[in-house]
ZAMARGU-4260 file (C-alpha; in steps of 0.2 Angstrom, whole numbers, plus 5000, padded with zeros to 4 digits):
<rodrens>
0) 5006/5077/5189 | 5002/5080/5206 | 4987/5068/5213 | 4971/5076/5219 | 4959/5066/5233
5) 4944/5075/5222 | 4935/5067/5203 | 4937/5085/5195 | 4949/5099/5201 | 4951/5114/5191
10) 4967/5120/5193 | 4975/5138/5192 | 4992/5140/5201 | 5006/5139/5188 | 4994/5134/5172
15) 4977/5132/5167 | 4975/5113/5169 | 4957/5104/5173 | 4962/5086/5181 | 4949/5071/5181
20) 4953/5057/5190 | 4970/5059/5187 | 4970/5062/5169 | 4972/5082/5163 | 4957/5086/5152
25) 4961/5092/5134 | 4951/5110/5133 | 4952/5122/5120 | 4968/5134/5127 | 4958/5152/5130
30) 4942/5147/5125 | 4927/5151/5133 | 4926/5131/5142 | 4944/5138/5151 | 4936/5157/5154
35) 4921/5148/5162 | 4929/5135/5171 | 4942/5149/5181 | 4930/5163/5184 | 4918/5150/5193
40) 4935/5142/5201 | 4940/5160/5208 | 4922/5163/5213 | 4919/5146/5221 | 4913/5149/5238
45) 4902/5163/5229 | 4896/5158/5213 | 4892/5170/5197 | 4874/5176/5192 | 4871/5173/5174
50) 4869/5190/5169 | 4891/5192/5173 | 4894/5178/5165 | 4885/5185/5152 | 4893/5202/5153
55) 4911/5195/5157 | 4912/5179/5141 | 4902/5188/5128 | 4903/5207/5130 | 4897/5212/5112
60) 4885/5197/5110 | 4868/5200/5110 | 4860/5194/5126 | 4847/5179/5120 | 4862/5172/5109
65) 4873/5172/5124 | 4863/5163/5138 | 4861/5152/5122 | 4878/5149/5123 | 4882/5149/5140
70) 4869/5134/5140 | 4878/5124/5127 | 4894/5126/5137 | 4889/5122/5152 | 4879/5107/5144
75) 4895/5104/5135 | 4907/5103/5151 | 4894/5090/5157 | 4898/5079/5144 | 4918/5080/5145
80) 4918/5079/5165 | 4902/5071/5169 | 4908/5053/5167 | 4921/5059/5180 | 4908/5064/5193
85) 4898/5047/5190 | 4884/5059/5179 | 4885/5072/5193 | 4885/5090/5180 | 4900/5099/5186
90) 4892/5116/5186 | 4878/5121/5196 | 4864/5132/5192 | 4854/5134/5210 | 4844/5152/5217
95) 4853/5160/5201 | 4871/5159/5204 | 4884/5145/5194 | 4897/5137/5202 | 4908/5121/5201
100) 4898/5109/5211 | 4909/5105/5227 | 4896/5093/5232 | 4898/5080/5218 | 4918/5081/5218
105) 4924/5098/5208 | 4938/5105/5220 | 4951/5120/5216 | 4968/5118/5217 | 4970/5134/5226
110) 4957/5129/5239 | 4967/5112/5241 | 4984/5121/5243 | 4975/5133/5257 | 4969/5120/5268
115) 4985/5110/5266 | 4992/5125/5273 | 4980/5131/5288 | 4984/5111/5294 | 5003/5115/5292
120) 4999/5130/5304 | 4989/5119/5316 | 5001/5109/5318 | 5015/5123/5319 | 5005/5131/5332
125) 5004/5115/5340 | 5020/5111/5341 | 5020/5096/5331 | 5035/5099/5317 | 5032/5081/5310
130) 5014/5084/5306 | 5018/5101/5299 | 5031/5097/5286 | 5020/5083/5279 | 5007/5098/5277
135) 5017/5110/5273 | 5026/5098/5258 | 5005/5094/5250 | 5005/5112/5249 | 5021/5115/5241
140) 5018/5099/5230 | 5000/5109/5227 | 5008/5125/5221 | 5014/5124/5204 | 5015/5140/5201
145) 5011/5159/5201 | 4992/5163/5200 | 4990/5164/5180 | 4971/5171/5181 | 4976/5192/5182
150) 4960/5200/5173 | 4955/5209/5187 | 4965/5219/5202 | 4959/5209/5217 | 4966/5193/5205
155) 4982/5202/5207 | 4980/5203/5225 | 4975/5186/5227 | 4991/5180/5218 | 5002/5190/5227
160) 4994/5183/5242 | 4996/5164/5238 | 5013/5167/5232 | 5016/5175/5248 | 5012/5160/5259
165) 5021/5148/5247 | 5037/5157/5251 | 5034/5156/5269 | 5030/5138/5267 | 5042/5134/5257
170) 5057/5144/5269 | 5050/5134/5285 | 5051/5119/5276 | 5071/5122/5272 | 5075/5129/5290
175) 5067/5114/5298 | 5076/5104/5284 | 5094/5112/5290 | 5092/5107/5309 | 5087/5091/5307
180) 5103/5088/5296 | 5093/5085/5277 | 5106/5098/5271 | 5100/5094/5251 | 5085/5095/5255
185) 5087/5111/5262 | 5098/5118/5246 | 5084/5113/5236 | 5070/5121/5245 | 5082/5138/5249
190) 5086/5136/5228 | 5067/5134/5223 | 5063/5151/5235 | 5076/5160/5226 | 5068/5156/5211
195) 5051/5164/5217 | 5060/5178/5227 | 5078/5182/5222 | 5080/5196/5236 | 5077/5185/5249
200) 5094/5185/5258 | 5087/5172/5272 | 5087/5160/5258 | 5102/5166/5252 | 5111/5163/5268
205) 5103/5145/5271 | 5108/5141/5252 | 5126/5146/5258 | 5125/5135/5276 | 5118/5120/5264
210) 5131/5120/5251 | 5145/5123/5265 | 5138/5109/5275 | 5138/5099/5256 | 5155/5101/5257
215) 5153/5113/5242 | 5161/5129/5251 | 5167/5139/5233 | 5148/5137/5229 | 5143/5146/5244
220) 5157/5158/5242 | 5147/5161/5222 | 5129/5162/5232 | 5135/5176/5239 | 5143/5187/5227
225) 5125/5180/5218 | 5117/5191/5232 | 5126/5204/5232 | 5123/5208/5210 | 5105/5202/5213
230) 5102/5217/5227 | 5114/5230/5217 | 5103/5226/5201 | 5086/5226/5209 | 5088/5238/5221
235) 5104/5246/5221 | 5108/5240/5239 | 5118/5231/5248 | 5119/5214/5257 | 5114/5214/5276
240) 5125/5213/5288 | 5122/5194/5294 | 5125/5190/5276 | 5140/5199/5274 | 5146/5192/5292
245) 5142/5173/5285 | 5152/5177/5270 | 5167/5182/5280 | 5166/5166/5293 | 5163/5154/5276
250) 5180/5161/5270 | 5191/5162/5287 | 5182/5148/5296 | 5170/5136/5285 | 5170/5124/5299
255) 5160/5134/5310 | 5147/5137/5298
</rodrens>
């Protein structure tokens, strides 16, 4: 399980999962504690009024039943995470909006894996590889996965948008891996993109350099015709020409690759 600085994190990116100091907290799978818990974590810097998260958990419920509920689930949460946050509530009810209280220890993993990666881009921009890959690799130790909240559109979005600058992270991390001569490193990161992304042909071609430079040169030769089925199936195309080009020098002249 990946380790988190904060008491309480609430996390999002591959399952539902609330962690507390350490230890994932057992929560009834699609109940209304794990429908609370992720609308507030997607909402954190805003917070929710009451009356959506009235409207949103209990649709066909009338209202003074439901704010009794939503009081005997927040009241309940306190009870399974307060210990955690030394008697600290882990929702907040202030100027009539909820959310996870930030203040007492309650991160989000998403927010984590953000702010892992603006300092991988500080340090890019900086020029400071060194610091970056160790950025960059909380990050990708951070993203276990896809989004898995998609009730609403802009939920879509934000996946897409996380899932997005993983791959970017993650191809930076195996390039950087190549030059500096970690070539299994850089087949494993290449591999895990391809897992993500099967059309990305810059992976496909580093996965082909790394397994070349393994001393695995009929595996590169499969990575490619791998390629080449991946983008006829998807997209009835073709591989580009650098691929192709790669393919060619792997078969005449692996040496040079």
């Amino acid at each position: 399980m990946t380790s988190f600085p904060s008491p309480v994190v609430v996390c999002l990116l591959g399952s539902f999962r609330v962690v507390a100091r350490g230890h994932q907290v057992k929560l009834k799978p699609g109940g209304k504690a794990q429908s609370l818990l992720a609308h507030l974590a997607l909402n954190a810097q805003l917070g929710l009024s009451r009356e959506h998260l009235l409207e949103t958990l209990w649709p066909a419920t009338e209202h003074a039943l439901a704010g009794q509920s939503l009081n005997t689930l927040v009241y309940a949460l306190h009870r399974t995470l307060g210990s955690a946050l030394d008697g600290a509530p882990p929702i907040r009810h202030t100027d009539g909006l909820y959310s996870l209280n930030a203040e007492e220890g309650v991160d989000v993993d998403i927010a984590a894996f953000d702010a892992a990666a603006d300092d991988g881009d500080r340090a890019t921009r900086a020029g400071d590889d060194a610091r970056a890959f160790t950025h960059y690799c909380d990050a990708a130790e951070l993203y276990q996965g896809d989004l898995v909240v998609t009730w609403e559109v802009r939920h879509l979005v934000e996946r897409e948008r996380l899932r997005a600058r993983y791959l970017m992270i993650r191809g930076w991390l195996a390039e950087l891996q190549f030059r500096q001569g970690d070539y299994p490193g850089a087949l494993t990161s290449a591999l895990d993109l391809l897992v993500h992304d099967p059309c990305r042909e810059d992976a496909h071609r580093l996965a082909m350099r790394s397994y070349n430079r393994t001393g695995q040169r009929a595996q590169a030769l499969r990575q490619y015709r791998f390629c080449r089925d991946v983008l006829a199936a998807e997209f009835d195309a073709v591989p580009e020409p650098a691929t192709d080009e790669l393919y060619a020098q792997l078969r005449v002249e692996p040496s040079l690759v």
